[in-house]
C-alpha positions as CSV (number, residue, x, y, z in Angstrom):
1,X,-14.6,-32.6,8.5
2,X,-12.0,-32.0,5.8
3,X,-13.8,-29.4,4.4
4,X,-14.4,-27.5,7.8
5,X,-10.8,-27.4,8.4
6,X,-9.9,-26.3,4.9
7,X,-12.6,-23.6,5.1
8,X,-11.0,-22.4,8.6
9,X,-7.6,-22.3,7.2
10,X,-9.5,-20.0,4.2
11,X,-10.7,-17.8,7.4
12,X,-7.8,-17.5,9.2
13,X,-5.8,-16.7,5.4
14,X,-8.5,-13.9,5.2
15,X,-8.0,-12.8,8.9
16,X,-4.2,-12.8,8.4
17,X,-4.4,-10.2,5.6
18,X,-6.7,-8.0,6.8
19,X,-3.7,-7.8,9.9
20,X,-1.1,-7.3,7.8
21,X,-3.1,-4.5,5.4
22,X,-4.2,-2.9,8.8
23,X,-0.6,-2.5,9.9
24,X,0.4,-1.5,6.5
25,X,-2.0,1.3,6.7
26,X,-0.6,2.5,9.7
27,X,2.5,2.3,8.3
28,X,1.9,4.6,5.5
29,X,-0.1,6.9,7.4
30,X,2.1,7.5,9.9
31,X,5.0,8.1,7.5
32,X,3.0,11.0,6.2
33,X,2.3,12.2,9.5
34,X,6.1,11.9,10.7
35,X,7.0,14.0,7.4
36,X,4.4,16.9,8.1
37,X,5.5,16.9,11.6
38,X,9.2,16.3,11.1
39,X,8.6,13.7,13.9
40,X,11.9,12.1,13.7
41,X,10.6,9.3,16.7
42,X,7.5,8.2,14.9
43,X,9.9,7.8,11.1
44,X,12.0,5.5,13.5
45,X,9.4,3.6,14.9
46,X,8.3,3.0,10.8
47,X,11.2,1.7,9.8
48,X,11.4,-0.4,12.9
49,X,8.0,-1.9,12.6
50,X,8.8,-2.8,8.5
51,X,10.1,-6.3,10.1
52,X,6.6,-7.2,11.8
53,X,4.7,-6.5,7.9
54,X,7.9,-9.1,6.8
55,X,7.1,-11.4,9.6
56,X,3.1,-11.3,8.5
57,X,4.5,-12.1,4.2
58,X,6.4,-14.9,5.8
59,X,3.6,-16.3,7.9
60,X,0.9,-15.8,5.3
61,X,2.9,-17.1,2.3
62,X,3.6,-19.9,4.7
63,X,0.1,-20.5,5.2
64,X,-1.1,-20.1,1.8
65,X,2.0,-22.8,0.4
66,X,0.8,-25.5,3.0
67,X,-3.1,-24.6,2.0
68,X,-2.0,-25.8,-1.9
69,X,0.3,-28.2,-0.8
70,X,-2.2,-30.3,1.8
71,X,-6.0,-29.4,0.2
72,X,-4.4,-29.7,-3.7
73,X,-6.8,-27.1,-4.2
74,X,-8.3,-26.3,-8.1
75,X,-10.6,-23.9,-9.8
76,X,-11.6,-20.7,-7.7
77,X,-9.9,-22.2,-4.3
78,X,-6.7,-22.3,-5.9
79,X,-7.1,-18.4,-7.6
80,X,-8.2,-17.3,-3.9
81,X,-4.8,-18.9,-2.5
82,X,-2.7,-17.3,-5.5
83,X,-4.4,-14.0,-5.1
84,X,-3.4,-14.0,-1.2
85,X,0.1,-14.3,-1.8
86,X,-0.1,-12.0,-4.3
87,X,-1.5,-9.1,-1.7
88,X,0.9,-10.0,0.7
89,X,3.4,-9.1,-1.9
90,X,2.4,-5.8,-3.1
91,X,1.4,-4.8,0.6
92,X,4.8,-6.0,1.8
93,X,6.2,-3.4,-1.0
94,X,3.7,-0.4,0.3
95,X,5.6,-1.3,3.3
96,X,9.1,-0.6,1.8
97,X,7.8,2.7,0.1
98,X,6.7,3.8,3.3
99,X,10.0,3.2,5.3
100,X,10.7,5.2,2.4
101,X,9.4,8.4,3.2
102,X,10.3,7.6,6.6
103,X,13.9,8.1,5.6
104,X,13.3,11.3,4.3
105,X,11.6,12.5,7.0
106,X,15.1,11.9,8.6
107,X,16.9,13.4,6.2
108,X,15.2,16.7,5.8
109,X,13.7,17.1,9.5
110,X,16.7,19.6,10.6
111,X,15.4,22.2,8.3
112,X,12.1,24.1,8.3
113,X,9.9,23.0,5.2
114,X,9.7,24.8,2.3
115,X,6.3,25.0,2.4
116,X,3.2,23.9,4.2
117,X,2.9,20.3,3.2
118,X,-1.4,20.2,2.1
119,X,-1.5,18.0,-1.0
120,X,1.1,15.0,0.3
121,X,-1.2,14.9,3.2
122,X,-3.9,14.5,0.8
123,X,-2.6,12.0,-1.2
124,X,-1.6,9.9,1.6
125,X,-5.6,10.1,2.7
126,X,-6.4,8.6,-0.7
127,X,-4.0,6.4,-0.7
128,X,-5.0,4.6,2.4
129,X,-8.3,4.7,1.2
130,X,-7.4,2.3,-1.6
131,X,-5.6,0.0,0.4
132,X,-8.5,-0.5,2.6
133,X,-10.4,-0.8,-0.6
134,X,-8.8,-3.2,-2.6
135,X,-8.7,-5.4,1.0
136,X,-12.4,-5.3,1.3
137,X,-12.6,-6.1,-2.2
138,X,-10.5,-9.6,-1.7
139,X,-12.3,-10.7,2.1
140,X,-15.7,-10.0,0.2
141,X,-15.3,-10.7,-3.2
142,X,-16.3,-7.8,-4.0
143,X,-15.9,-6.7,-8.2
144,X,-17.7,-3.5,-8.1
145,X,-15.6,-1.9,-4.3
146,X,-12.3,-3.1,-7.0
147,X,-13.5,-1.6,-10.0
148,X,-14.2,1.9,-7.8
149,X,-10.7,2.0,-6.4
150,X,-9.5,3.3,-10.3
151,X,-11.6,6.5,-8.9
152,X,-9.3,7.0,-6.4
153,X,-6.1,6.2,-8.5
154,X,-6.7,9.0,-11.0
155,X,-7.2,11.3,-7.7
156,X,-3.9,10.4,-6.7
157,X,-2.1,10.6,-9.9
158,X,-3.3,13.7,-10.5
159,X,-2.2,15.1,-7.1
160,X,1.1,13.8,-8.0
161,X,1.3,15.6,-11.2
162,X,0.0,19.0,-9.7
163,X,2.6,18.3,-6.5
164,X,5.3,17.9,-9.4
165,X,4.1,21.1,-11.0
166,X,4.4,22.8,-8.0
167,X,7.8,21.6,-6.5
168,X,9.4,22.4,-9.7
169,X,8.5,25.9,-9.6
170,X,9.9,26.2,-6.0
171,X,13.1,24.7,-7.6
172,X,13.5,27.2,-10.2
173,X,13.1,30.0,-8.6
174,X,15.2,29.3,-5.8
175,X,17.9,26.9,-6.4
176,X,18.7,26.1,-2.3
177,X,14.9,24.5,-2.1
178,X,16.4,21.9,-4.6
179,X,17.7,19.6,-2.3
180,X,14.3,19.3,-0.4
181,X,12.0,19.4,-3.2
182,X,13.2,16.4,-4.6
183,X,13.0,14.7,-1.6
184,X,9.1,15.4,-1.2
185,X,9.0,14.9,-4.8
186,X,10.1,11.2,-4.2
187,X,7.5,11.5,-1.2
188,X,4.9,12.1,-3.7
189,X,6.5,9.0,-6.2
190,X,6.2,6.4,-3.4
191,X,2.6,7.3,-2.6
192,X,2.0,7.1,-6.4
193,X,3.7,3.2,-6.6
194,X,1.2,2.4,-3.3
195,X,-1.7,3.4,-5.4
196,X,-0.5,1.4,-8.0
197,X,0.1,-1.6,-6.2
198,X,-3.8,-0.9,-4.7
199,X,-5.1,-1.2,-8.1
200,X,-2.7,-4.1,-8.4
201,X,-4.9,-6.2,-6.2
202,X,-7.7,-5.0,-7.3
203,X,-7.3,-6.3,-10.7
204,X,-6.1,-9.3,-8.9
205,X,-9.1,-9.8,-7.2
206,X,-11.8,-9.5,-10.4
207,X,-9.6,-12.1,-11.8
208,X,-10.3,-14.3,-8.9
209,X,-14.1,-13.6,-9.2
210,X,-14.1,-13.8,-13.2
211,X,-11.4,-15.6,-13.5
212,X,-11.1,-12.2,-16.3
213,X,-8.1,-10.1,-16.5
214,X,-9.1,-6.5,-16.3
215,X,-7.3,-3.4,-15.9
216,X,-8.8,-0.6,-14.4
217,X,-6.4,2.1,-14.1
């Protein structure tokens, strides 16, 4: 009976996440989609929904301290409990860096864009991609789905460095696009640290299988 309610709470940890990541998701891709558009409503309604992802951290991490402080759990249980509130942490900061763009989108909708915004679009797909990944990965314990999702972060780095590439030209040859370029320059930073903190629990979660600590980006 003990067991069947500690392996509920386990379910309801997993069910929890999987929330949270789904929201986090929109969040990110609806910050793209509020910068390509210049939809200042939707950026608003971003950084207004950052306090429901807090509210999930603080209900999850709340969960996951009573799970190790009632069960006492060891071994694999307690790497499972450790790796949940380390999710909720980097997805909690996916969260921030997409309020993030959100901001910009406020900043720089009064002007027309410098250009047609392809590759941030892009980036945002593969981005999103990974979080769902690296989610999947934890629920299923799944090594290989995390080991694949350092596929996707070389995609995105390397759209970042070709975005860079790009912006920079625009900013020497015509010194009044500075001002925007640097802001979808950051644009293209924050979906870089997402990817990042993707692989993050990735690596996270082969150390929960393996109990082996494994980079793979």
């Amino acid at each position: 009976m003990v067991r069947e309610n500690y392996d509920s709470q386990l379910k309801e940890l997993r069910h929890q996440l999987l929330r949270m990541g789904s929201l986090v998701e929109e969040e990110i891709t609806g910050s793209v989609s509020a910068l390509v558009n210049r939809n200042v409503d939707l950026a608003q309604k971003i950084i207004a929904d950052d306090d429901a992802v807090d509210n999930f951290h603080n209900e999850i991490e709340d969960l996951c301290l009573r799970l190790i402080a009632t069960q006492q759990p060891i071994a694999k249980d307690l790497r499972r409990i450790v790796t949940g509130l380390k999710i909720i942490g980097e997805l909690e900061r996916m969260a921030d860096h997409a309020v993030d763009i959100a901001k910009i989108t406020l900043k720089i909708a009064p002007d027309p864009l410098i250009k047609p915004l392809i590759d941030i679009p892009r980036m945002s797909e593969y981005v999103r991609k990974m979080v769902r990944n690296s989610l999947d990965a934890y629920v299923n314990e799944d090594v290989a789905l995390a080991e694949s999702v350092g596929a996707d972060d070389d995609l995105v780095d390397h759209l970042h460095n070709q975005i860079f590439r790009e912006l920079l030209t625009y900013m020497m040859e015509d010194a009044s696009k500075i001002s925007q370029a640097t802001q979808l320059l950051f644009v293209s930073r924050y979906l870089e640290r997402i990817a990042d903190r993707a692989t993050n629990i990735c690596e996270s979660v082969i150390y929960l299988v393996t109990g082996n600590r494994q980079e793979i980006n």
